[in-house]
C-alpha positions as CSV (number, residue, x, y, z in Angstrom):
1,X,-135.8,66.0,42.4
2,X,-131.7,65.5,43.2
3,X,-132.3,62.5,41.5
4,X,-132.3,64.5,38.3
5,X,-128.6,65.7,39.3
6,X,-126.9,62.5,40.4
7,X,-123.6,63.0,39.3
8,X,-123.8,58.8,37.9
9,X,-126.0,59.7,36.0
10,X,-124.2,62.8,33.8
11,X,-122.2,60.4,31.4
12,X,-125.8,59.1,30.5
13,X,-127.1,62.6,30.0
14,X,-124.4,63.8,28.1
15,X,-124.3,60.7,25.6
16,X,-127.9,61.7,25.1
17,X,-127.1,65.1,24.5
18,X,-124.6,64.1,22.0
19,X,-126.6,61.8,20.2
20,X,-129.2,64.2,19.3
21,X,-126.2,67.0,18.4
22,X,-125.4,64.8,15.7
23,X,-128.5,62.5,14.7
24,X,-131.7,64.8,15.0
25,X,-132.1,66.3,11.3
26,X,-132.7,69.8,11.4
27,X,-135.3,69.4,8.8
28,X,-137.2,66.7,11.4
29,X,-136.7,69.7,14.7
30,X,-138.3,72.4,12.3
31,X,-140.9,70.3,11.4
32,X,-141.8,69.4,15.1
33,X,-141.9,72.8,16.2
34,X,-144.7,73.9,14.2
35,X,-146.6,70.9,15.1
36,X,-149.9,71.5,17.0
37,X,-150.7,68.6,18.4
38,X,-149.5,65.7,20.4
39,X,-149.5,63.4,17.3
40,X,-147.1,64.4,14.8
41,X,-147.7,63.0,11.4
42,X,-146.0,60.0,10.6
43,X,-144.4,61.7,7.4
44,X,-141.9,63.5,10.2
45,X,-142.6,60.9,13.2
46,X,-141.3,57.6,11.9
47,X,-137.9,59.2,10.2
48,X,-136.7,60.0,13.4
49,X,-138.3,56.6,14.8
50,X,-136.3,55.0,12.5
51,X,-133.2,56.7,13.4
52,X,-133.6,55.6,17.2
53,X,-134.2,52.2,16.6
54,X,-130.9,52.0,14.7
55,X,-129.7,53.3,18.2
56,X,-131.9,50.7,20.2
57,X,-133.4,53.8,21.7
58,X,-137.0,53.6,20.3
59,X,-139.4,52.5,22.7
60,X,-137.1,53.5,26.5
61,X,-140.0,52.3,28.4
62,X,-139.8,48.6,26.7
63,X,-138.3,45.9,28.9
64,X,-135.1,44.8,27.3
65,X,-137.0,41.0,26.1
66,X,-138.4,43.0,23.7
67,X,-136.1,45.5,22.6
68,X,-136.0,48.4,24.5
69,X,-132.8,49.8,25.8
70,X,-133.4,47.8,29.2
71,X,-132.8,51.3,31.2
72,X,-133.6,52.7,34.8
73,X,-136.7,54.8,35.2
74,X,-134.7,57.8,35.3
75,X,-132.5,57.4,32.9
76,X,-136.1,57.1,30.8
77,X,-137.0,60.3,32.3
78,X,-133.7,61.9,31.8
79,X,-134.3,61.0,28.2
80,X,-137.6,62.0,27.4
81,X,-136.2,65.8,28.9
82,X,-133.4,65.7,26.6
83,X,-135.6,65.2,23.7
84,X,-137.9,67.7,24.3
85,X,-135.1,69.8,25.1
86,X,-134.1,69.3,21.8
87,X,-136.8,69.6,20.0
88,X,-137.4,66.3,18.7
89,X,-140.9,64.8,17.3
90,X,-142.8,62.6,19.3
91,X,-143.0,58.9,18.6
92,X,-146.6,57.9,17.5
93,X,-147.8,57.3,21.4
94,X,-150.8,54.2,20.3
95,X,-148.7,51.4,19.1
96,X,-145.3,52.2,21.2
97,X,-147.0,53.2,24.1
98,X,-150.6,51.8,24.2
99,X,-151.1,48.9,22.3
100,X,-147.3,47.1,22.9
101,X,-148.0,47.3,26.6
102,X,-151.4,44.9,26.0
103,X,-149.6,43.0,23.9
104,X,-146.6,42.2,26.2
105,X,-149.5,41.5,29.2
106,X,-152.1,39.8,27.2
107,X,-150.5,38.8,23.8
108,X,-149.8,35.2,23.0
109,X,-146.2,34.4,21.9
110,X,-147.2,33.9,18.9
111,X,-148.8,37.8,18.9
112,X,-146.0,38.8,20.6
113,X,-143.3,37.5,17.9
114,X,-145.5,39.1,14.8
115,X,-146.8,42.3,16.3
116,X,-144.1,44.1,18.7
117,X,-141.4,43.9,15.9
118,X,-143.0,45.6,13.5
119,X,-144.3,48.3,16.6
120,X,-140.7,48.3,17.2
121,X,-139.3,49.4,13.6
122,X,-142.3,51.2,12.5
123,X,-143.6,48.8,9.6
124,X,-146.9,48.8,11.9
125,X,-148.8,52.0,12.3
126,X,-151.6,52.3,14.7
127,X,-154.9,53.6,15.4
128,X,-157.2,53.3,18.2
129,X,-160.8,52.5,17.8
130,X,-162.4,53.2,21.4
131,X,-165.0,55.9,20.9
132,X,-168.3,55.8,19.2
133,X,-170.7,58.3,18.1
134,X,-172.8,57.3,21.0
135,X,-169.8,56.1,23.3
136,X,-167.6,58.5,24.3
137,X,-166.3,59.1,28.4
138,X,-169.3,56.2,28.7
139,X,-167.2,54.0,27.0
140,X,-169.0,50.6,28.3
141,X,-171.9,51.9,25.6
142,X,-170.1,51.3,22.9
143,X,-172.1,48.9,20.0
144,X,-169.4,48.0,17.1
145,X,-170.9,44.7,16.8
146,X,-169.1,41.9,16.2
147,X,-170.5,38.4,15.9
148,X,-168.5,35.3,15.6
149,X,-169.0,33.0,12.2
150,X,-166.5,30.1,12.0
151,X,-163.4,31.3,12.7
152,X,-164.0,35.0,12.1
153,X,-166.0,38.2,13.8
154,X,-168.2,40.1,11.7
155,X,-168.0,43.4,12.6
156,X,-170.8,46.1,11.6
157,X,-170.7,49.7,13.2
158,X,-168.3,52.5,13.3
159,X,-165.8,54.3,15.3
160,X,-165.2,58.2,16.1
161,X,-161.8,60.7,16.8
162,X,-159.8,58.1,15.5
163,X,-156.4,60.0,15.5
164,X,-154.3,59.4,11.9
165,X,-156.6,56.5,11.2
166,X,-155.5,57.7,7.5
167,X,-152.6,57.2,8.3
168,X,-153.1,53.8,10.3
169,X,-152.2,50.1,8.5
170,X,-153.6,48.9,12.3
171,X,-155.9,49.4,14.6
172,X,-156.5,48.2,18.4
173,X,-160.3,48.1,18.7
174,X,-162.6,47.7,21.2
175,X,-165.9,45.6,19.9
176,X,-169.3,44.3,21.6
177,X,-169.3,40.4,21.6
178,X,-172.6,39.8,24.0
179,X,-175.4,42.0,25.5
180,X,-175.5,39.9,28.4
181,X,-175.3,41.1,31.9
182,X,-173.1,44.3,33.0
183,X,-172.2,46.6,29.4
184,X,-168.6,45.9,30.2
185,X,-168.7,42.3,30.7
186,X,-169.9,42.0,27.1
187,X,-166.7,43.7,25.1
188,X,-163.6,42.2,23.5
189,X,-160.1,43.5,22.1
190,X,-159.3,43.1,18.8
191,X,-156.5,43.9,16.6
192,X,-157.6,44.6,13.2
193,X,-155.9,45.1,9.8
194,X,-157.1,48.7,8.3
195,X,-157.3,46.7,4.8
196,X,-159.5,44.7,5.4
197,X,-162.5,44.8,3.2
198,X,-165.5,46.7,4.4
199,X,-163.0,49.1,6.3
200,X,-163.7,52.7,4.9
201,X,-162.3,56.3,6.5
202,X,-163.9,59.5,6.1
203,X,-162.2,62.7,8.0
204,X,-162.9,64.6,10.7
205,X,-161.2,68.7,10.1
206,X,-160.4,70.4,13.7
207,X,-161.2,73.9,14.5
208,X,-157.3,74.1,13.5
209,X,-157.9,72.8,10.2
210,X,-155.9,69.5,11.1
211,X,-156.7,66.4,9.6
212,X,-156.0,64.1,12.9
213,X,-159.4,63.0,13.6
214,X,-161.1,60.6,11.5
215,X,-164.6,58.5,11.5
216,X,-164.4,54.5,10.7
217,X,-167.5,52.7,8.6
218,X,-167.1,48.5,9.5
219,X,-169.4,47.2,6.9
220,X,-169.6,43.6,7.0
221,X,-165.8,43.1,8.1
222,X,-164.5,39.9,8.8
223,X,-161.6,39.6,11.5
224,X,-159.9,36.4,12.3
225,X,-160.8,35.5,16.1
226,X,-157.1,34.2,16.3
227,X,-156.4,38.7,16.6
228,X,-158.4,39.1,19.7
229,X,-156.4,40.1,22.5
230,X,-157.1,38.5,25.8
231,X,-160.8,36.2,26.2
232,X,-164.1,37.1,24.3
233,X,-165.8,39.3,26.7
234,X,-162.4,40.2,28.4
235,X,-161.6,43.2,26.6
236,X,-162.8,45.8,29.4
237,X,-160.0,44.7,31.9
238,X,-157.6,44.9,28.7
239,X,-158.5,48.4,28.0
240,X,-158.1,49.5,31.5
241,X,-154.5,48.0,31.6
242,X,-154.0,50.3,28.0
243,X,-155.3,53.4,29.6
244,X,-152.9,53.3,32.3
245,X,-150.2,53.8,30.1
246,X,-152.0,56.5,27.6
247,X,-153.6,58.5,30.7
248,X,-149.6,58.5,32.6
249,X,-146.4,59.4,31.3
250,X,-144.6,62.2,31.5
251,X,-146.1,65.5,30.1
252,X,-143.5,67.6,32.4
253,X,-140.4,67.5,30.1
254,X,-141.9,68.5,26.7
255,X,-144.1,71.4,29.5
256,X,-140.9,72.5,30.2
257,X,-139.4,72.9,26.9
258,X,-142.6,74.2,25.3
259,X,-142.5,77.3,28.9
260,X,-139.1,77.9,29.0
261,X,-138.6,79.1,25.3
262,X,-141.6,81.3,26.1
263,X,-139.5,82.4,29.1
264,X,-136.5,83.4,26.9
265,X,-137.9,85.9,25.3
266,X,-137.1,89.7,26.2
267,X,-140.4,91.5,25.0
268,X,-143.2,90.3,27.8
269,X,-144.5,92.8,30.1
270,X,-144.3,91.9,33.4
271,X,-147.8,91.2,34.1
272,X,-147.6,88.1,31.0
273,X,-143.8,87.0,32.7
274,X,-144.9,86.8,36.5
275,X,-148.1,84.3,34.8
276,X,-145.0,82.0,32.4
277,X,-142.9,82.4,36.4
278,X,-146.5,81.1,38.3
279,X,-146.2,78.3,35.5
280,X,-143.1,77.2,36.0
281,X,-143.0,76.6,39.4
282,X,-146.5,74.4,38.5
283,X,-144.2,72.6,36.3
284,X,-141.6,71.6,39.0
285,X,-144.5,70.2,41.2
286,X,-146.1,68.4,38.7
287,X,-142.5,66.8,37.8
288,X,-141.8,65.6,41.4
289,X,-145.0,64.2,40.8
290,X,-143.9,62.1,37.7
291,X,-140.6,61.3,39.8
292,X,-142.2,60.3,42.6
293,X,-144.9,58.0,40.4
294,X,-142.2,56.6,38.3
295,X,-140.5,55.0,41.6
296,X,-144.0,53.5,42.6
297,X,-144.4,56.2,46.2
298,X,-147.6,56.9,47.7
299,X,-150.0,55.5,45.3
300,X,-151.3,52.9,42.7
301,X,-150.4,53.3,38.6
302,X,-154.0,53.9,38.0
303,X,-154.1,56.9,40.5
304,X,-150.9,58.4,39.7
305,X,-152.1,57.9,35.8
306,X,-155.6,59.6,36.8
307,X,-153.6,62.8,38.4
308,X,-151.3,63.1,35.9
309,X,-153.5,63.0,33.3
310,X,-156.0,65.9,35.4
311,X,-152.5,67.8,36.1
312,X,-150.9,67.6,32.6
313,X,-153.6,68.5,30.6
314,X,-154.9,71.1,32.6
315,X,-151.3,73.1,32.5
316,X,-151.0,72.1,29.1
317,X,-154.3,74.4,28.4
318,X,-152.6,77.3,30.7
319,X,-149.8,77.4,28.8
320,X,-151.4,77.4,25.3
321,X,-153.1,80.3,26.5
322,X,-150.0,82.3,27.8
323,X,-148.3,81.2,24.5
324,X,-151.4,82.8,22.5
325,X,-150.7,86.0,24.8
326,X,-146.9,85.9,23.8
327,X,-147.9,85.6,20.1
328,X,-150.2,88.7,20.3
329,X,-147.3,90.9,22.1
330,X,-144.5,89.2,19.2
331,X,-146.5,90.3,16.4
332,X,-146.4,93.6,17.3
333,X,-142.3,93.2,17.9
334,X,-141.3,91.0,15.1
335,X,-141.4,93.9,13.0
336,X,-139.9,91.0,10.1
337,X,-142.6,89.0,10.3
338,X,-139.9,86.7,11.1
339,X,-142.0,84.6,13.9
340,X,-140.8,81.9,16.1
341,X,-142.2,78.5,14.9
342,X,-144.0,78.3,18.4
343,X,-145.6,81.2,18.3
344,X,-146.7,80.9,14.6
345,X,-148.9,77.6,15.6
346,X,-150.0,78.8,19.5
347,X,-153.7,79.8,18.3
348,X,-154.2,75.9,16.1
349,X,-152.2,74.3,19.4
350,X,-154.6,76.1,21.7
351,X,-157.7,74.9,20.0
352,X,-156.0,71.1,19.5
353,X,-155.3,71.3,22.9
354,X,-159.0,71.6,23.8
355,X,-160.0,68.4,23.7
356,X,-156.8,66.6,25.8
357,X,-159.7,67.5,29.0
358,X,-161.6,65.0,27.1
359,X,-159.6,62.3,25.5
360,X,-158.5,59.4,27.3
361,X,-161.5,59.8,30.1
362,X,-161.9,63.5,30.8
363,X,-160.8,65.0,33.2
364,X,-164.3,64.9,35.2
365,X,-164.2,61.2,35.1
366,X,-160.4,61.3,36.1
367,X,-161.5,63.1,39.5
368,X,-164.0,60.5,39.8
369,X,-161.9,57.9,39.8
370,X,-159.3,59.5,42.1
371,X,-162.2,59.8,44.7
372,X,-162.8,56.3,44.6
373,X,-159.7,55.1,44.7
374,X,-158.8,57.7,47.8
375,X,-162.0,57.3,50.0
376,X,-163.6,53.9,48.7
């Protein structure tokens, strides 16, 4: 944890600090503080990703080859707590964070060149087409057939939860290209244009009453063979490289921010406050945990992703219902009406929140895999 107060690194906290004083809109810091999910639609999202990457401060985990800011570990970490400390939207997580990954590792040059650009500025938009109707933590059952004709796959089937596929000009998509042998050994990656014909979205409403989720019809939808990513029938060990990056990460600095204005507030009884304190001090843990994952101690990326994922989630929930507790006891005070944007959305962010047990692998599966991984 003192490497979060090394003194070399203050200059590079405080030119964060200042670049969000002046850049972040207010308009943009409203508008993610009444959002109740993780995604933020792209409406509020890619404005402010626009503004970073006019910094060069867009994707901070990107090697510098490709146009990230070519920064320390910390200094990403350091940056991710400042803009949650801020308030700032977060950057749509599937093509900065999940698909570019893939594409760095298993992307020709020639992928590489056309795709991570575009990622970069935002001109790409991304979905991700992994669950079925039938194929959900049993992934390796998915059947979005595809079947090769020339140079093309023909793709017939459909995908499920597909986050802001609305919203999506892309999406990374996991498709069945044999039947032979072991469920996984059969699957390939594919990157597909969403306007393609055949394509067609219908939505899926959330107990919230978001529009995130979405279902995807493939009717007789041809994709060029030349956008698979990695070999035919390789795509299982692609996706497990991609779920390292969306299971990790650090959900302890937005935790944080989301806790500590919950802390500020003068009106909790002290049963409510002693359950935020309990909740903090779970936050510092689970961020020496991040810490000591993002300098590589103790443990593979895939376990440290798994844990994370089980540990971030799981205080996510906690806090959602502490923040629906707060809400109850602030609109009995706020005499005004005048409620804080957090509290106004902590019932829809409670019930969006249910399902991050379950995306991603739930969290059943997670401890699974730890077990494995720990004791073979």
């Amino acid at each position: 944890m003192d490497m979060l107060n090394d003194p070399a690194l203050t200059a590079f906290r405080e030119e964060i600090r200042a670049f969000l004083t002046a850049h972040l809109p207010g308009d943009i810091r409203r508008a993610a503080a009444r959002a109740t999910s993780v995604f933020i639609d792209p409406d509020v999202s890619l404005p402010w990703q626009r503004i970073l990457h006019a910094q060069g401060w867009a994707a901070p985990d990107w090697p510098a080859e490709f146009g990230g800011p070519g920064w320390s570990e910390i200094e990403r970490y350091i940056f991710a707590a400042e803009c949650a400390q801020a308030g700032a939207p977060n950057l749509a997580p599937m093509g900065l964070k999940m698909v570019a990954p893939v594409i760095m590792h298993y992307g020709s040059s020639e992928q590489r060149a056309h795709y991570l650009p575009r990622i970069l500025s935002g001109e790409d938009y991304w979905c991700q087409g992994f669950s079925e109707p039938g194929a959900g933590s049993d992934l390796a059952a998915l059947q979005l057939r595809a079947v090769p004709d020339s140079d093309d796959y023909v793709l017939n089937g459909s995908k499920i939860w597909t986050t802001h596929a609305h919203f999506a000009n892309r999406m990374f998509a996991l498709v069945r290209t044999s039947n032979e042998g072991k469920p996984q050994a059969g699957i390939s990656f594919l990157l597909l244009d969403m306007a393609t014909p055949g394509i067609s979205v219908e939505p899926i409403r959330t107990l919230a009453g978001d529009h995130e989720f979405n279902q995807v019809f493939f009717d007789d939808v041809r994709v060029p063979q030349a956008n698979r990513l990695g070999d035919e029938n390789g795509g299982w060990s692609v996706a497990k490289h991609l779920l390292t990056f969306e299971r990790g990460g650090k959900y302890a600095p937005t935790l944080i921010g989301r806790l500590e204005r919950l802390r500020a507030r003068d009106d909790i009884e002290p049963v409510l406050r002693a359950q935020l304190d309990r909740e903090a001090v779970t936050l510092k843990a689970l961020q020496a945990l991040e810490l000591k994952a993002m300098r590589g101690v103790g443990g593979s990326a895939a376990l440290y992703a798994s844990a994370l994922k089980v540990l971030g989630t799981e205080t996510a929930q906690r806090i959602d219902t502490l923040a629906c507790e707060v809400a109850g006891h602030a609109a009995w005070a706020d005499a005004d009406g005048q409620t804080p944007a957090d509290l106004a959305v902590a019932v829809p962010r409670y019930l969006n929140d249910r399902a991050a047990t379950i995306y991603a692998g739930s969290n059943e599966i997670q401890r699974d895999l730890i077990a494995r991984m720990m004791l073979g």
